[in-house]
N, C-alpha and C positions, 0 to 999 in steps of 0.2 A: 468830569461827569460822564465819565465813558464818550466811544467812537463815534458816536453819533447826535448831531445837535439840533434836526428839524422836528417839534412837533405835528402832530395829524392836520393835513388839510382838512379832515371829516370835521375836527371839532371846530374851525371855524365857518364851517359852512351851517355845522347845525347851531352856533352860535350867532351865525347870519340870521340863519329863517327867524328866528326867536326874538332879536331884535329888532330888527326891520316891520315885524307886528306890529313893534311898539311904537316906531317912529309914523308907521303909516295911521293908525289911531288917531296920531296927532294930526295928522296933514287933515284926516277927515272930521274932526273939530271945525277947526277953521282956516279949510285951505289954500294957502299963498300960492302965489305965481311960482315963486323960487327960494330957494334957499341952501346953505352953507349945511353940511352933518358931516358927521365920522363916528365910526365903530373902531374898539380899540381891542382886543384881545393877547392876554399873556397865557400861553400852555405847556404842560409838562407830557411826555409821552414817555411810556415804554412798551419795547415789542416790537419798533426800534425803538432806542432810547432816543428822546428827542426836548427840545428846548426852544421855543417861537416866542418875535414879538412882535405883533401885524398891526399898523394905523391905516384905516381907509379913509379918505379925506375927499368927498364929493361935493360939487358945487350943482347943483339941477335945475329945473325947470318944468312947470305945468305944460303938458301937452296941450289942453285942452280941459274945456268947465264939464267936470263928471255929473251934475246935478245929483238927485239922491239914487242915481245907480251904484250897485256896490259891485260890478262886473268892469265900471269903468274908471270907478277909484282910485287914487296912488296912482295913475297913468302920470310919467313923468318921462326926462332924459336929461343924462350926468354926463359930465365926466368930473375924473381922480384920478387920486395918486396913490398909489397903497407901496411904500415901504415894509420889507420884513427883513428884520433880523434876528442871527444866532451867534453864537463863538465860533461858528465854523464855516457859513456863506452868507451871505445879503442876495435880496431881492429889489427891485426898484422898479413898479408898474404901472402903468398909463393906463386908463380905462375909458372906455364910451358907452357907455347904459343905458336900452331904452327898454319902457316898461309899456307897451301901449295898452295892455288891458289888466286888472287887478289881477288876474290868475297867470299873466306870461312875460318872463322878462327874458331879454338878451344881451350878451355882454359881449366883446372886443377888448381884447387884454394885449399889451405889449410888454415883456418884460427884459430887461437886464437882469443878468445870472453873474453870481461873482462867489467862487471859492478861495477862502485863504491860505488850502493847502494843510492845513491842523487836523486833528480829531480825526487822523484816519480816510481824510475825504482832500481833493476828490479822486480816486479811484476808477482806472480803464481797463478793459480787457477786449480780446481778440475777436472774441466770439457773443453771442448770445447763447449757447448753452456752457459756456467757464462757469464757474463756482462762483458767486458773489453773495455766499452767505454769512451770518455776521463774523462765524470762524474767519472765513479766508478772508472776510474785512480788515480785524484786526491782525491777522497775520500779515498782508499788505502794506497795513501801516507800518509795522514792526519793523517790515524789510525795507522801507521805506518807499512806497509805492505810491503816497498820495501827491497830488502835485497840486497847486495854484492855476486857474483856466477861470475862463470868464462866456459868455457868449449870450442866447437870447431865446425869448420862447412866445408863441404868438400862441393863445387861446380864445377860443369858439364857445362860447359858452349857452347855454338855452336853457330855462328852468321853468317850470309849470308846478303850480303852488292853489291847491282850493283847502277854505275853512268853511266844517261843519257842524256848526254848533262850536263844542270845545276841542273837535280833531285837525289838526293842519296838515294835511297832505301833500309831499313835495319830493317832485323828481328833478334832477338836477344831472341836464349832461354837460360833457366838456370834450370839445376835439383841441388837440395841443399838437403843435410843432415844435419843437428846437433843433437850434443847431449850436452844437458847442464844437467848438477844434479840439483835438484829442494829440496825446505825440504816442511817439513808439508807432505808430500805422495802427492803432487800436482804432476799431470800430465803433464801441460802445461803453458805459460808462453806469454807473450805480449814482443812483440818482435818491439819495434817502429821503429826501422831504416826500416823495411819492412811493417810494420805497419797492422802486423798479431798476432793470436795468434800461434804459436808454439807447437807441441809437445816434449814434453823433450827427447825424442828420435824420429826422425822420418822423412821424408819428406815431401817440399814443393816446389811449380816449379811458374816460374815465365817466362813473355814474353811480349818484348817490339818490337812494330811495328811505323817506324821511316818514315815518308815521307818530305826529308828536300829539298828546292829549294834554288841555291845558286843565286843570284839578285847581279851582282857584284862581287867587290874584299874586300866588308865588312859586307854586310848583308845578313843576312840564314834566312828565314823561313821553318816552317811544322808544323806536323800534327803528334801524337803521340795516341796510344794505348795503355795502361798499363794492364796486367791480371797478376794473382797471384793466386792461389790454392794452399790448403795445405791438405795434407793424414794425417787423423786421426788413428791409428793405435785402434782398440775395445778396449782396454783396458784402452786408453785414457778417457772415458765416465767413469762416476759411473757405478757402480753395478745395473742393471736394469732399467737405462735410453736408452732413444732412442740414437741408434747410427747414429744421425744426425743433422746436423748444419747450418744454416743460415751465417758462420763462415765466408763460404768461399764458392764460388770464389768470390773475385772483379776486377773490371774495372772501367778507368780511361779512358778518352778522351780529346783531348785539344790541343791546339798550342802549339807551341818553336819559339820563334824570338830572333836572336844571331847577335850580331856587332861583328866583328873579327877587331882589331886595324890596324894589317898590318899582313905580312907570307912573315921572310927572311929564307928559305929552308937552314938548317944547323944550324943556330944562336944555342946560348946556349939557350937565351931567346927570343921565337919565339909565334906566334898567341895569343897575349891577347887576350880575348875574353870574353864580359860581356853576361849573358844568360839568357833567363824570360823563364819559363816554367807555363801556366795555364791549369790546365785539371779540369773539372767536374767527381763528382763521379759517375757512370751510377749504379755501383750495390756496395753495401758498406752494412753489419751488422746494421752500425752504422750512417754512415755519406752523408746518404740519406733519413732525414726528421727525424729518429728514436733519435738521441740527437743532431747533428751537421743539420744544414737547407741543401737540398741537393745544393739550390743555392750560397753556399759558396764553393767557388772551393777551389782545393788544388795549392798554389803557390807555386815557389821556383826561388830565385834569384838567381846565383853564378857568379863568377868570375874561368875562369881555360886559363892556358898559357899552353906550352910545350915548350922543347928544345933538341937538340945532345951534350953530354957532350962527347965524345967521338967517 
């Protein structure tokens, strides 16, 4: 299915906000101290081409009795386990979640990172300004340049969310570390699920601006933002190169239109939900006329439900 197997983080995050409505609806029914959920999502991408299949599996707890405030509702804290797999890397993450007011949550992500070495991934190179566009991806592979690596990534997450009437509005940052070991003295690394290049030690921050309208008791549209930036650390560069890059930052612009099937508040199996996500590349290394046309957007289909298993 082609070189590349991670669909968008974007669609499961706007697949988040959209579910998470539905589960908190419920809690404000009739709100328990605690309880068992998980959100399940399957997605197709291309632009890169990509293939995800993500279970979040949290166990939480009532902060505190919100009375009929709707500021201090859904105040809760988690942890989980979020599993993701593709034909070409696995994830395996630990979480701690707290939400102390309806509109602000934060998150502590640990994860394991594991490539198998197939589909062209994973993929290192010298520099941050080398070529790592889809061309020189599969060329790469061709020559056989992908190898098998494993390593770990710590994210910082904060997300700020208000509904007005039928508009949900949601910004969503992330600070990320990893560190993967790299061979050959390669400093950095192309990293497709985010669809960046990587330092093998280092940071890169990412931010999604979500304007969703809910039309009904089945269909969601909006409008999404995508930015990513990655910190090159100097020592990333060769020896006497410029320490700067056209790398990074990019942006992404574009619609989300979501069918939700139905939302019975509580069910095991609750909000199916099918999702289109199109955005255009506004600033891309790569995929703004330079090898990709900039008028080939980036798509991504998914399918994600949620439910209270407890």
């Amino acid at each position: 299915m082609g070189h590349a197997k991670w669909a968008g983080i974007a669609v499961s995050a706007v697949a988040g906000a959209i579910l998470v409505a539905g589960v908190a609806h419920a809690r404000e029914l009739e709100p328990p101290t605690s309880g068992l959920g998980y959100t399940h999502l399957t997605a197709l991408r291309l632009n890169p081409l990509g293939l995800q299949d993500q279970l979040e599996l949290d166990y939480w707890w009532r902060l505190y009795d919100a009375g009929e405030s709707q500021l201090l509702a859904n105040n809760m804290f988690s942890v989980g386990v979020s599993p993701i797999l593709s034909p070409a890397t696995a994830r395996l993450g630990l979480a701690l979640k707290v939400r102390p007011l309806n509109i602000f949550k934060l998150e502590v992500r640990w994860e394991y990172l594991a490539w198998f070495g197939n589909f062209d991934l994973l993929q290192s190179f010298g520099s941050p300004r080398d070529d790592f566009s889809d061309t020189a991806i599969k060329a790469g592979g061709d020559a056989g340049r992908n190898s098998a690596e494993d390593g770990w990534q710590l994210t910082l997450d904060g997300e700020l969310r208000a509904k007005l009437g039928p508009l949900i509005i949601r910004s969503r940052f992330k600070a990320c570390y990893v560190d993967v070991p790299l061979d050959r003295g390669d400093t950095v690394f192309y990293e497709q699920y985010f669809d960046l290049l990587l330092p093998s030690q280092g940071w890169f921050f990412l931010n999604d601006l979500d304007i969703l309208a809910t039309l009904g008791p089945h269909l969601i549209l909006g409008a999404r933002h995508s930015f990513a930036a990655v910190s090159y650390p100097d020592d990333a560069y060769r020896a006497g190169e410029p320490t700067k890059t056209t790398s990074t930052p990019t942006h992404r612009v574009g619609a989300v239109v979501a069918w939700r099937f139905f939302d019975e508040p509580g069910a095991a199996f609750n909000q199916p939900t099918v999702l289109v996500l199109v955005q255009w590349y506004v600033k891309h290394r790569w995929r703004t006329g330079v090898d990709v046309d900039q008028a080939i957007p980036y798509v991504a289909l998914a399918f994600a439900f949620s439910g209270e298993l407890l």
